[in-house]
C-alpha positions, 0 to 999 in steps of 0.5 A: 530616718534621723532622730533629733533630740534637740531643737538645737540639733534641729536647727543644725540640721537645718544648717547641713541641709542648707548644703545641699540645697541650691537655688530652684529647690521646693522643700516641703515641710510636714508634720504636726503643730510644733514638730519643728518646721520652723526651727528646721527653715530658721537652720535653713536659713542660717546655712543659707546665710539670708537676711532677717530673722526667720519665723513663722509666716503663718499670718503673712503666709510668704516671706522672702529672705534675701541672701547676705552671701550673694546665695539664693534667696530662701522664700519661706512659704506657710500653707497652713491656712490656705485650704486650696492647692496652687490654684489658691497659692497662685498670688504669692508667685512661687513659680517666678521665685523658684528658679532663683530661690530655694522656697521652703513650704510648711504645710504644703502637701498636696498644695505646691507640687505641681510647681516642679518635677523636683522636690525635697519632702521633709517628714517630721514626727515626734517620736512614739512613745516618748517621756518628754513633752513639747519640745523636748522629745525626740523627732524622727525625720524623713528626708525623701528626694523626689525626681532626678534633681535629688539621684545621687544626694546623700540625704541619709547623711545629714543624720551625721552632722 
């Protein structure tokens, strides 16, 4: 588990995770309204060094983020209003963007796993009993590989940077 105090060091560590990551990675994001996903993808992309701003497709559902490095491409996906699984999400094509991108999904549990036997879960949850509101109180995140891709990768540390 990694505490984040800041968005800032969200995004820093947005940045540090964008060094592990390489093109065919599905990541997973989940937690609450405004836990920090986005802010988390928009490091992400930075560390990926892809064009455009990155935001939150919540009504344009995908968005693909072009690499300016000659890296992959970082497809920023947001479930959020899609009910269905990948039945639902078959439209945006996730599984041709895959092999050649890193696809970051917000709100994709339970939706998108069946895309790869290889995935990056993202946990993020304010912390308990924190003082502070809305964006500064604490996160804790978990990052969990999921399958041989991610044997051996120090997640635990990215707490670090």
């Amino acid at each position: 588990m990694i505490t984040v105090e800041t968005p800032e060091r969200m995004n820093r560590l947005g940045r540090a995770l964008a060094g592990v990551l390489r093109p065919g990675d599905l990541v997973l994001l989940s937690g609450e309204l405004g836990a920090g996903k986005t802010t988390l993808t928009r490091g992400l992309g930075e560390g990926l060094g892809v064009r455009g701003a990155v935001t939150s497709p919540t009504f344009v559902i995908a968005r693909v983020h072009p690499s300016l490095t000659g890296g992959p491409a970082l497809v920023h996906v947001d479930a959020y209003r899609l009910g269905g699984g990948l039945d639902e999400m078959e439209d945006l094509d996730l599984d041709v963007s895959l092999p050649e991108s890193v696809v970051v999904v917000e709100w994709g549990e339970g939706k998108v796993e069946q895309l790869t036997d290889d995935r990056l879960e993202v946990r993020i949850e304010r912390a308990i009993g924190a003082e502070a509101e809305d964006d500064a109180d604490p996160r804790q995140v978990r990052l969990t590989g999921i399958g041989p891709r991610w044997a051996g990768v120090d997640l635990a540390g990215l707490g670090t940077v």
